[in-house]
mmCIF file of the N, C-alpha and C atoms, coordinates in Angstrom:
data_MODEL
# 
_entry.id   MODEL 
# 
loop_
_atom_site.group_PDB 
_atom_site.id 
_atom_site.type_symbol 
_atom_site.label_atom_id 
_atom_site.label_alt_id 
_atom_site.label_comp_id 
_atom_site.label_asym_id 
_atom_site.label_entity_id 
_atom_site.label_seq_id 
_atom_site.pdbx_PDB_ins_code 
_atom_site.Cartn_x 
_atom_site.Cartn_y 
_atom_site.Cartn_z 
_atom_site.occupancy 
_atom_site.B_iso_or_equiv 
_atom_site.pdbx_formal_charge 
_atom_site.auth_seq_id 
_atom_site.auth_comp_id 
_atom_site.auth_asym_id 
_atom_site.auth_atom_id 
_atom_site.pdbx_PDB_model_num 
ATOM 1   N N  . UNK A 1 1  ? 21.437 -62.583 -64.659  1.00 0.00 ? 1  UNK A N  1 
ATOM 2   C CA . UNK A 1 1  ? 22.212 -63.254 -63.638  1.00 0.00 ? 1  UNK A CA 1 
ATOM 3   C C  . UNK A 1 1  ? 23.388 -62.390 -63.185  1.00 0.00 ? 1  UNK A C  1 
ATOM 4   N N  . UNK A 1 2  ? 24.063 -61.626 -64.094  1.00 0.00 ? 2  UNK A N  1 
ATOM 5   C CA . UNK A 1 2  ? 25.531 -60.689 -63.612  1.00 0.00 ? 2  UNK A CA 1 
ATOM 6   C C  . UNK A 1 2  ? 24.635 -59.606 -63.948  1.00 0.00 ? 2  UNK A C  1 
ATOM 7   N N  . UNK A 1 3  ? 23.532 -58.900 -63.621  1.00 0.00 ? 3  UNK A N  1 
ATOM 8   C CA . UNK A 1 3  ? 23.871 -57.348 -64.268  1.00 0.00 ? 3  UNK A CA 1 
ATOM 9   C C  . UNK A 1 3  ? 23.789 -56.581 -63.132  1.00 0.00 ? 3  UNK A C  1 
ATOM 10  N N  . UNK A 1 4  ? 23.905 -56.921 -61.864  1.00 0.00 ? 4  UNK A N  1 
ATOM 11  C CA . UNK A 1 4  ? 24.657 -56.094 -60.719  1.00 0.00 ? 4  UNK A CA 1 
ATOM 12  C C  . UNK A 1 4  ? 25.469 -56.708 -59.998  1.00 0.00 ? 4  UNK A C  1 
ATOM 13  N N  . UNK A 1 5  ? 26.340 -56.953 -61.103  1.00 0.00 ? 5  UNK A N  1 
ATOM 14  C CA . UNK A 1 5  ? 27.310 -57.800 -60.137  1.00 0.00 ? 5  UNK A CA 1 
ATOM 15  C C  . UNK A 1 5  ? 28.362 -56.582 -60.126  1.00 0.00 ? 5  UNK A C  1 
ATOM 16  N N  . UNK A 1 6  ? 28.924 -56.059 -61.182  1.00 0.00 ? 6  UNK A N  1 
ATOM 17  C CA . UNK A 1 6  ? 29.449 -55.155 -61.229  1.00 0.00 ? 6  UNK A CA 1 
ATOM 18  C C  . UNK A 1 6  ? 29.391 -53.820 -60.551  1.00 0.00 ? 6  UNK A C  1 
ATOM 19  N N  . UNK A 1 7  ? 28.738 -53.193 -59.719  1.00 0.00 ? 7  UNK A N  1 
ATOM 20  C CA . UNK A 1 7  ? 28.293 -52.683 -59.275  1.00 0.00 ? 7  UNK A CA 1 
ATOM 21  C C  . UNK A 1 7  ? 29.640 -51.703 -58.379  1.00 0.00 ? 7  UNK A C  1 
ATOM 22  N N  . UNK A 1 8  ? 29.535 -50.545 -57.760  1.00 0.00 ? 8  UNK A N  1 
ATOM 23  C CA . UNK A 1 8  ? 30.910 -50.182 -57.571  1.00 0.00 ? 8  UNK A CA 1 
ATOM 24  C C  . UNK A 1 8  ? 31.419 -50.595 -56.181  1.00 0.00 ? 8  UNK A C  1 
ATOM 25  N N  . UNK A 1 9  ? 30.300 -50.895 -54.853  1.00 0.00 ? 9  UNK A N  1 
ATOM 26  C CA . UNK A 1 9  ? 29.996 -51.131 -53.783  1.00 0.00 ? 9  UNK A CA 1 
ATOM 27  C C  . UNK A 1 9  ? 30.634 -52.859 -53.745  1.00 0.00 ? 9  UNK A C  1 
ATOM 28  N N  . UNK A 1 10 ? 29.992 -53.450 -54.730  1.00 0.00 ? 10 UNK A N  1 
ATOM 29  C CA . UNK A 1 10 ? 30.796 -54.813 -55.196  1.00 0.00 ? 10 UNK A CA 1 
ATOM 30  C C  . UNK A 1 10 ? 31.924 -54.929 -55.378  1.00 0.00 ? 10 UNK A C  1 
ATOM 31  N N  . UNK A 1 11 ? 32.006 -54.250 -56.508  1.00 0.00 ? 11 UNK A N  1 
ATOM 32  C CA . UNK A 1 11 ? 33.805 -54.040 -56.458  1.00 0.00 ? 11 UNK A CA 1 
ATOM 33  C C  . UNK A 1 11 ? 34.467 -53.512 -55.725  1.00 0.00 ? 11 UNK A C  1 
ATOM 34  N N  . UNK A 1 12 ? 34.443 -52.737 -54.575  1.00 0.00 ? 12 UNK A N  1 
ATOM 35  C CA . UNK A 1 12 ? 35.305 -52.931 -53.232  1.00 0.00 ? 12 UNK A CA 1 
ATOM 36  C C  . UNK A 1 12 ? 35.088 -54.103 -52.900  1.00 0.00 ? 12 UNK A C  1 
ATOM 37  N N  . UNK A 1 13 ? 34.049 -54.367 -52.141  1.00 0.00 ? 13 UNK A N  1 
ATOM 38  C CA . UNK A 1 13 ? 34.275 -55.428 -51.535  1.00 0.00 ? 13 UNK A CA 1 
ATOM 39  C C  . UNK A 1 13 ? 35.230 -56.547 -52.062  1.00 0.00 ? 13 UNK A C  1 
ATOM 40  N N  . UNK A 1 14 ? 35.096 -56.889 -53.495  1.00 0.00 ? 14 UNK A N  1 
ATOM 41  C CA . UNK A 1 14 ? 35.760 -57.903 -53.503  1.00 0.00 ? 14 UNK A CA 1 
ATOM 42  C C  . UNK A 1 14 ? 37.042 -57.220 -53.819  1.00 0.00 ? 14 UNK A C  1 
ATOM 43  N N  . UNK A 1 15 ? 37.929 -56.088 -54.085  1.00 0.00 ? 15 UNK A N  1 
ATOM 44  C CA . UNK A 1 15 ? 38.969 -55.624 -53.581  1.00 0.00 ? 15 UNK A CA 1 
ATOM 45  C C  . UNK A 1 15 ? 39.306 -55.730 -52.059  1.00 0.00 ? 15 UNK A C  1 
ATOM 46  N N  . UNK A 1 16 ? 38.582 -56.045 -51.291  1.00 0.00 ? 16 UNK A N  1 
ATOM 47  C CA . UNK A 1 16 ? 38.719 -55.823 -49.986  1.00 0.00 ? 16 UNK A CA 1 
ATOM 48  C C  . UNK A 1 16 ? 38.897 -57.688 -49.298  1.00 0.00 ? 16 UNK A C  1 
ATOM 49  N N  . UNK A 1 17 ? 37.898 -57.982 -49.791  1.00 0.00 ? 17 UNK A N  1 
ATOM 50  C CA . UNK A 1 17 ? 38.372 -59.736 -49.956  1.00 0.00 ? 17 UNK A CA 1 
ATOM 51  C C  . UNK A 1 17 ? 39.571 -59.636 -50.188  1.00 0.00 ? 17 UNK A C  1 
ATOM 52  N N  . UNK A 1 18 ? 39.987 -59.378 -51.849  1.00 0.00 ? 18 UNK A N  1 
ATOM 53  C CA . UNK A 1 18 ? 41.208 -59.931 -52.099  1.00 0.00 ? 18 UNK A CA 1 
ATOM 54  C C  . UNK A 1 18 ? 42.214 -59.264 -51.188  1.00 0.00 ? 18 UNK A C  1 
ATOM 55  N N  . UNK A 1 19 ? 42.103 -58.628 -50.809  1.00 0.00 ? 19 UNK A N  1 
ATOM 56  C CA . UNK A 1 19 ? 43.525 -57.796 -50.211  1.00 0.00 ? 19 UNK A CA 1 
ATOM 57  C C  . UNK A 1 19 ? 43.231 -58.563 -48.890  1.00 0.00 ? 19 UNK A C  1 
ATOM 58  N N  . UNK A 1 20 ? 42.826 -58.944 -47.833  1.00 0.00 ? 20 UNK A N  1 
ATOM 59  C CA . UNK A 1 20 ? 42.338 -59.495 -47.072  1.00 0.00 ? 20 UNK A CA 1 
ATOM 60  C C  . UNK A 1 20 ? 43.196 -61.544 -47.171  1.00 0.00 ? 20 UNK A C  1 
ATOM 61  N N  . UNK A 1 21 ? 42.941 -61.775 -48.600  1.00 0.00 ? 21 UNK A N  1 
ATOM 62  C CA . UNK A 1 21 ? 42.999 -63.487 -49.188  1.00 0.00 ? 21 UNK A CA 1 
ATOM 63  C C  . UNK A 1 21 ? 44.446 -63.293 -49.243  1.00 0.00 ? 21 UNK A C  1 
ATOM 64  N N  . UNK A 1 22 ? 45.282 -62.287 -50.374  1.00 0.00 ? 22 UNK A N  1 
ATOM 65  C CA . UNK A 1 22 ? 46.532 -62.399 -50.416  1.00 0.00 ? 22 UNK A CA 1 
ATOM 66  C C  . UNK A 1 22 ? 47.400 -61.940 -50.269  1.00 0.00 ? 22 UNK A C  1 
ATOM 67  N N  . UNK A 1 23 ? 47.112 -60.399 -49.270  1.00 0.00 ? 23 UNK A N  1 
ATOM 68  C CA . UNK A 1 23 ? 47.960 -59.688 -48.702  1.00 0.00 ? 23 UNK A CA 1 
ATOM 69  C C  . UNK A 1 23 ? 48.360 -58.227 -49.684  1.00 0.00 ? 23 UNK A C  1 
ATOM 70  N N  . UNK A 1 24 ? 49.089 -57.376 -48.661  1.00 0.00 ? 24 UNK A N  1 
ATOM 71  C CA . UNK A 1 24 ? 48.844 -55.913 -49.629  1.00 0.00 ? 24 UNK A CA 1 
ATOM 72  C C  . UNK A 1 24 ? 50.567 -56.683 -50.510  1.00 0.00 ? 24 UNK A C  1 
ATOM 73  N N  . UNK A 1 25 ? 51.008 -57.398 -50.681  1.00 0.00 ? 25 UNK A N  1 
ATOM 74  C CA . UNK A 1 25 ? 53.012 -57.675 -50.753  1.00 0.00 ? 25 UNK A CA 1 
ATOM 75  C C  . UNK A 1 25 ? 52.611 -58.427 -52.419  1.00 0.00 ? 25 UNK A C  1 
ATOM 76  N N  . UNK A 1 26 ? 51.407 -59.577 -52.213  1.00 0.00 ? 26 UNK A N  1 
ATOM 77  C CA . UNK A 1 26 ? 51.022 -60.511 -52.971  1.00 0.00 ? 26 UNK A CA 1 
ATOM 78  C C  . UNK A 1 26 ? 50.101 -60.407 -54.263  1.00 0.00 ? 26 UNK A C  1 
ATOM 79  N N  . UNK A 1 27 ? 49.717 -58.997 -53.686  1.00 0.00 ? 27 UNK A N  1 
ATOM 80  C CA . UNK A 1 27 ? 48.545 -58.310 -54.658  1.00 0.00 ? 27 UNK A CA 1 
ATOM 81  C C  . UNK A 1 27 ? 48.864 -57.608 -56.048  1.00 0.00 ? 27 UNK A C  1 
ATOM 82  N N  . UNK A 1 28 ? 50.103 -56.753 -55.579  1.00 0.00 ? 28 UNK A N  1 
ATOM 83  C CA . UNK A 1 28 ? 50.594 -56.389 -57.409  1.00 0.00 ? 28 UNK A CA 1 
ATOM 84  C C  . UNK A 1 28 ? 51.219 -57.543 -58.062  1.00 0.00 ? 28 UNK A C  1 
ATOM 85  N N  . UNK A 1 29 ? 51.868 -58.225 -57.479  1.00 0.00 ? 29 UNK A N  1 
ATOM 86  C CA . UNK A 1 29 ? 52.435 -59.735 -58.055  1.00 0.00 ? 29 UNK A CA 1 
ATOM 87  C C  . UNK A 1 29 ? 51.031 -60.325 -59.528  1.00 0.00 ? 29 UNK A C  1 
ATOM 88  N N  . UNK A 1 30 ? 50.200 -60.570 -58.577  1.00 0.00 ? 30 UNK A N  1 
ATOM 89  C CA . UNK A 1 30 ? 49.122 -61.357 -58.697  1.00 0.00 ? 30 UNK A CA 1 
ATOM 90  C C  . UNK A 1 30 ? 48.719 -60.633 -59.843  1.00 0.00 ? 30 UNK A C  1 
ATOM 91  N N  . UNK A 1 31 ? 48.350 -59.105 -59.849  1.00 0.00 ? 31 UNK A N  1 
ATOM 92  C CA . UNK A 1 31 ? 47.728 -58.451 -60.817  1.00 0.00 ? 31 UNK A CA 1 
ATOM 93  C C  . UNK A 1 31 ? 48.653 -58.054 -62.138  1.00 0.00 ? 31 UNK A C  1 
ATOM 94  N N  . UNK A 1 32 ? 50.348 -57.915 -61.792  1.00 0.00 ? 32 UNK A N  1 
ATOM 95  C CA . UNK A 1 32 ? 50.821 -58.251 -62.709  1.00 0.00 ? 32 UNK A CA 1 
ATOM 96  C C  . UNK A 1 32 ? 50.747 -59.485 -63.449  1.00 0.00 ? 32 UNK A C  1 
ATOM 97  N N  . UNK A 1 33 ? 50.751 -61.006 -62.948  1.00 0.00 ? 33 UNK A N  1 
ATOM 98  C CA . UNK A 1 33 ? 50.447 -61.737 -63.749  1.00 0.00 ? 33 UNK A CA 1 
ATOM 99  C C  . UNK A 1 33 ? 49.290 -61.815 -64.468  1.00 0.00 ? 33 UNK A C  1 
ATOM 100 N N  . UNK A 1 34 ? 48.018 -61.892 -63.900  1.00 0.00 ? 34 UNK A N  1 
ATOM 101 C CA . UNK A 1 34 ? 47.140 -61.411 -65.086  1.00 0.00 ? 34 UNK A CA 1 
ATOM 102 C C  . UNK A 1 34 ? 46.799 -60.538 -65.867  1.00 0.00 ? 34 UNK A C  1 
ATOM 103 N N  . UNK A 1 35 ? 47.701 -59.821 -66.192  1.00 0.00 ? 35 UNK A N  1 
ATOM 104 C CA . UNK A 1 35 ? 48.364 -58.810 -67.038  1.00 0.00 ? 35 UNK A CA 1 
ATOM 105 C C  . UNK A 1 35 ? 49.121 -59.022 -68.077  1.00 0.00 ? 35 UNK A C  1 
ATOM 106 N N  . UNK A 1 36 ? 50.448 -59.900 -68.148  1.00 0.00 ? 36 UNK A N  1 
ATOM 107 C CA . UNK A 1 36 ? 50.908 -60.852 -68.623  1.00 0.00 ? 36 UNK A CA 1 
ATOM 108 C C  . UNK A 1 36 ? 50.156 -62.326 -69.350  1.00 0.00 ? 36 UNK A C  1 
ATOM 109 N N  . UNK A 1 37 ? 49.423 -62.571 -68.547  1.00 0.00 ? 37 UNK A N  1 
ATOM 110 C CA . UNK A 1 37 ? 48.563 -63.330 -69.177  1.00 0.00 ? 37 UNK A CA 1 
ATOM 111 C C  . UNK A 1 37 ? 47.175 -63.047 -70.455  1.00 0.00 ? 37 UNK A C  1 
ATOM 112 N N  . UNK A 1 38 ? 46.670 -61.878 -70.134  1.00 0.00 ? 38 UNK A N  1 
ATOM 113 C CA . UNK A 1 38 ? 45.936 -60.933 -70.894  1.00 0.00 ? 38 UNK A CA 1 
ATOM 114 C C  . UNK A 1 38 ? 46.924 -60.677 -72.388  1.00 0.00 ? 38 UNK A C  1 
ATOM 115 N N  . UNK A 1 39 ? 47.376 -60.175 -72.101  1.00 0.00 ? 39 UNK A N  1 
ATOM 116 C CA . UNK A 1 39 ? 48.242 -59.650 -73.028  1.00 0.00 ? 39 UNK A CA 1 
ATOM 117 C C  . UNK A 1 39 ? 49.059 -60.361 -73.860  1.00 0.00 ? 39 UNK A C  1 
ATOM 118 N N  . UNK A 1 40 ? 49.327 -61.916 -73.402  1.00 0.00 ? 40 UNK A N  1 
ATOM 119 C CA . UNK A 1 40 ? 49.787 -62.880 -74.134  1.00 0.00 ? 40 UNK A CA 1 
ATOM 120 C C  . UNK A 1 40 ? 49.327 -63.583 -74.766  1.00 0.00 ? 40 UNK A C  1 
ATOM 121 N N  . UNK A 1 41 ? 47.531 -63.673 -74.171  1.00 0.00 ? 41 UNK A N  1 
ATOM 122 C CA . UNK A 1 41 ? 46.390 -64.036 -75.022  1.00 0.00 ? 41 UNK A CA 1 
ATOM 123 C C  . UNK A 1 41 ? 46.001 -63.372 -76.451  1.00 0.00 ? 41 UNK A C  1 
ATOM 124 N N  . UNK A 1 42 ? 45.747 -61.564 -76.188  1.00 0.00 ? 42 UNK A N  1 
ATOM 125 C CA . UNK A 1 42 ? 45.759 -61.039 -76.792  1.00 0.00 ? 42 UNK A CA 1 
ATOM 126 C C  . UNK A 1 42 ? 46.747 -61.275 -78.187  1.00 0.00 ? 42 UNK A C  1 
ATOM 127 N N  . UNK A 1 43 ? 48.039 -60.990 -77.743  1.00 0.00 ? 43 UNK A N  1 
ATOM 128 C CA . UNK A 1 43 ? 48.817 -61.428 -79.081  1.00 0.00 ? 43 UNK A CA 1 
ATOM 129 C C  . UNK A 1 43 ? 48.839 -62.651 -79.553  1.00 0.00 ? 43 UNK A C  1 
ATOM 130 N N  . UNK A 1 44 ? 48.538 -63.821 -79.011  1.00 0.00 ? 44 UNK A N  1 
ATOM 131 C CA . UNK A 1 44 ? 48.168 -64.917 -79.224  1.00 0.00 ? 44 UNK A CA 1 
ATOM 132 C C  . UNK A 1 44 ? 46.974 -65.199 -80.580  1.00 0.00 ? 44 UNK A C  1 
ATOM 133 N N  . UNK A 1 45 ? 45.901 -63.941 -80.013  1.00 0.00 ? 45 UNK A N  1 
ATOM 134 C CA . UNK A 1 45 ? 44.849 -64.276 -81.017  1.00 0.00 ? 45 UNK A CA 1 
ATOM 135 C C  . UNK A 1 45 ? 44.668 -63.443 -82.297  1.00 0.00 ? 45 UNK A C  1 
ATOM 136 N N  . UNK A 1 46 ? 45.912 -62.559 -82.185  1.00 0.00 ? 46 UNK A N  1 
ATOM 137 C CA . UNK A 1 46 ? 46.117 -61.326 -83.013  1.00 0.00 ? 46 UNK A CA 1 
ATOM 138 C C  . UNK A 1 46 ? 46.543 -62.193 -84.438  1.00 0.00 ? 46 UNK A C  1 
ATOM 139 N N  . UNK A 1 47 ? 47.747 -63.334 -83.916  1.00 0.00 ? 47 UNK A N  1 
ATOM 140 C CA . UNK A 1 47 ? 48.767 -63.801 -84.465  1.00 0.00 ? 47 UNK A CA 1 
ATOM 141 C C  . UNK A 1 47 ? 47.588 -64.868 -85.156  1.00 0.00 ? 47 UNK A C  1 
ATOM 142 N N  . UNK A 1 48 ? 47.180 -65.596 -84.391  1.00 0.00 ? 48 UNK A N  1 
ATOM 143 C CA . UNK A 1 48 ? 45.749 -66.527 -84.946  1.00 0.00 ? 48 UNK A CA 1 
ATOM 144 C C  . UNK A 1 48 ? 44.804 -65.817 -86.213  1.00 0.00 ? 48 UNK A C  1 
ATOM 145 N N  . UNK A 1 49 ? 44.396 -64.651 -86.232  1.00 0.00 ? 49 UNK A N  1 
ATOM 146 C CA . UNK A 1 49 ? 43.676 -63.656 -86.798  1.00 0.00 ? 49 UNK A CA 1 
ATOM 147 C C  . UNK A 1 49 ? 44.557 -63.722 -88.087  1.00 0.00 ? 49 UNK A C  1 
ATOM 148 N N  . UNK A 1 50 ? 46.149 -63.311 -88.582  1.00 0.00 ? 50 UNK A N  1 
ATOM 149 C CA . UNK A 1 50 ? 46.894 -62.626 -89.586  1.00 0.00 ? 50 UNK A CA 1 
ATOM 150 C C  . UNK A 1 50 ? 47.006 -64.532 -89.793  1.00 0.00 ? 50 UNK A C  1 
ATOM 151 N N  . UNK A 1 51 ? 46.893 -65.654 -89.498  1.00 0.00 ? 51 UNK A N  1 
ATOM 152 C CA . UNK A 1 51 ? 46.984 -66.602 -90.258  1.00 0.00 ? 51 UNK A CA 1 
ATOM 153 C C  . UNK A 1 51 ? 46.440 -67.314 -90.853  1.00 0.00 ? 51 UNK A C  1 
ATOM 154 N N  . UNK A 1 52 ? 45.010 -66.673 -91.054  1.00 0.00 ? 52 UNK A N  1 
ATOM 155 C CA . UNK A 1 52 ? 43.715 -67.248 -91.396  1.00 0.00 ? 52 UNK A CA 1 
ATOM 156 C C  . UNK A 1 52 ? 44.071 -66.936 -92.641  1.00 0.00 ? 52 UNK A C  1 
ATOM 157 N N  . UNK A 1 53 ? 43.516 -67.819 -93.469  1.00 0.00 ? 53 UNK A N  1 
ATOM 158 C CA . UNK A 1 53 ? 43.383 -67.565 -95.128  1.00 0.00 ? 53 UNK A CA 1 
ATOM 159 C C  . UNK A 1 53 ? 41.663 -66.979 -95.321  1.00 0.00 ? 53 UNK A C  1 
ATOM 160 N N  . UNK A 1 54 ? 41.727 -65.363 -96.147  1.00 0.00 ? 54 UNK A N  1 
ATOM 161 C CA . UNK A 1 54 ? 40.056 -65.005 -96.076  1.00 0.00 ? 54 UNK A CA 1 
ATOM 162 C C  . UNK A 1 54 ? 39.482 -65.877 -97.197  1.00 0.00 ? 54 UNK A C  1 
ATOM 163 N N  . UNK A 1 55 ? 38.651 -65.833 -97.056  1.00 0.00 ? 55 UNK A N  1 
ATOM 164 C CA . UNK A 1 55 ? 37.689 -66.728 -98.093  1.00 0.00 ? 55 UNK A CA 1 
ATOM 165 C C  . UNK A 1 55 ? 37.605 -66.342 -99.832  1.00 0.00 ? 55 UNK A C  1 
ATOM 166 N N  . UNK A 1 56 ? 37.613 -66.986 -100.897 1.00 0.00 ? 56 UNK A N  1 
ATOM 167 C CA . UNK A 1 56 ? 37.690 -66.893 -101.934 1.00 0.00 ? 56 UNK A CA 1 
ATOM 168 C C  . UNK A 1 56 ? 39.568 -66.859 -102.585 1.00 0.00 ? 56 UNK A C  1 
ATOM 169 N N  . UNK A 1 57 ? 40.548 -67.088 -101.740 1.00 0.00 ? 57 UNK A N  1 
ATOM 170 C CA . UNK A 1 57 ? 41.978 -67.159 -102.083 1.00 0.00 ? 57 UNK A CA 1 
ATOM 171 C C  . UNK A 1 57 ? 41.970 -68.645 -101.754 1.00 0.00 ? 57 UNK A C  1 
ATOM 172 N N  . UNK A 1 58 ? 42.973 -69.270 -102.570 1.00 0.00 ? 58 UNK A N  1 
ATOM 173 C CA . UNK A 1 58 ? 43.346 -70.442 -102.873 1.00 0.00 ? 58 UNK A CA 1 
ATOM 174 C C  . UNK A 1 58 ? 44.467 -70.560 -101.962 1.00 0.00 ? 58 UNK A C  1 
ATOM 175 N N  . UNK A 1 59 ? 44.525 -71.048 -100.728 1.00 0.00 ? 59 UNK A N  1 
ATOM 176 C CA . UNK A 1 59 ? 45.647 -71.275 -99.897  1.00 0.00 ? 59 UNK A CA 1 
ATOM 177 C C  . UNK A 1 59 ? 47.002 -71.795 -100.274 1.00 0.00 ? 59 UNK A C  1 
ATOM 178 N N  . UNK A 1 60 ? 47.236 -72.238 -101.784 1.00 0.00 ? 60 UNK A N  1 
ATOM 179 C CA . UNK A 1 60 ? 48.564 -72.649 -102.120 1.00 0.00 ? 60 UNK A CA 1 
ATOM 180 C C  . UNK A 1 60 ? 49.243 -72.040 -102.811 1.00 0.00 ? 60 UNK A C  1 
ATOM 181 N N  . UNK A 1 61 ? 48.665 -70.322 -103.192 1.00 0.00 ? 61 UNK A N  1 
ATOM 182 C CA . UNK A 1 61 ? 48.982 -69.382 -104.137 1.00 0.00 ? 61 UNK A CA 1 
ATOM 183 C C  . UNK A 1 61 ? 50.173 -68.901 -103.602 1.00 0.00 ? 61 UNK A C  1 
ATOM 184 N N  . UNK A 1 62 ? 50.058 -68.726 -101.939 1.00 0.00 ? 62 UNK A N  1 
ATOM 185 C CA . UNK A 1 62 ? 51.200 -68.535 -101.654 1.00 0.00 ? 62 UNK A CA 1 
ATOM 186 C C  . UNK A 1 62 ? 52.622 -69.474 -101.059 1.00 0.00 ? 62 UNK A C  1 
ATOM 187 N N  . UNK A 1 63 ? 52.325 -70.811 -101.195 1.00 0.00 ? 63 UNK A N  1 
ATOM 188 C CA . UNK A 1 63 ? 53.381 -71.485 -101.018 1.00 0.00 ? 63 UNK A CA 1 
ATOM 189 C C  . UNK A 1 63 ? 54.493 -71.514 -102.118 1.00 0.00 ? 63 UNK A C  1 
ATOM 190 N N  . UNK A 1 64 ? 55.774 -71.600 -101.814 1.00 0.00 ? 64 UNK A N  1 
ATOM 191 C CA . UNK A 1 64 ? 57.067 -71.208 -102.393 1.00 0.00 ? 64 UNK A CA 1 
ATOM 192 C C  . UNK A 1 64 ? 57.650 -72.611 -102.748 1.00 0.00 ? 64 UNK A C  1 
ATOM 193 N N  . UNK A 1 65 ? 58.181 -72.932 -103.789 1.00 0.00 ? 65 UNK A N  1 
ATOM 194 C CA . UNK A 1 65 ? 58.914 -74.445 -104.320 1.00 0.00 ? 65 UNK A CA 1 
ATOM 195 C C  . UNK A 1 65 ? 60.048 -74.733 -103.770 1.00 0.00 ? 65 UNK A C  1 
# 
């Protein structure tokens, strides 16, 4: 279903859409935020990852009195 979607002819175009939809002023805005957003995910799931307890440790070994 996507394996020419990607394609490089594609990807102008829809560079060319977008610049077209939100203007050349609106466009680094835009791509900075999902940039920001990427990247906040990212550490988001990094932070999710280091709070997992791995398997075979007793999760209360490390709680403090």
């Amino acid at each position: 279903m996507f394996e020419g979607l990607f394609q490089p002819l594609h990807l102008v175009m829809i560079f060319g859409i977008a610049l077209l939809v939100f203007g050349p002023k609106k466009l680094p805005e835009l791509g900075k935020g999902i940039g920001d957003g990427i990247r906040g995910f990212k550490t988001a799931m990094s932070a999710t990852n280091e709070d997992k307890v791995s398997p075979g440790t007793n999760p209360t070994d490390n709680v403090q009195s």
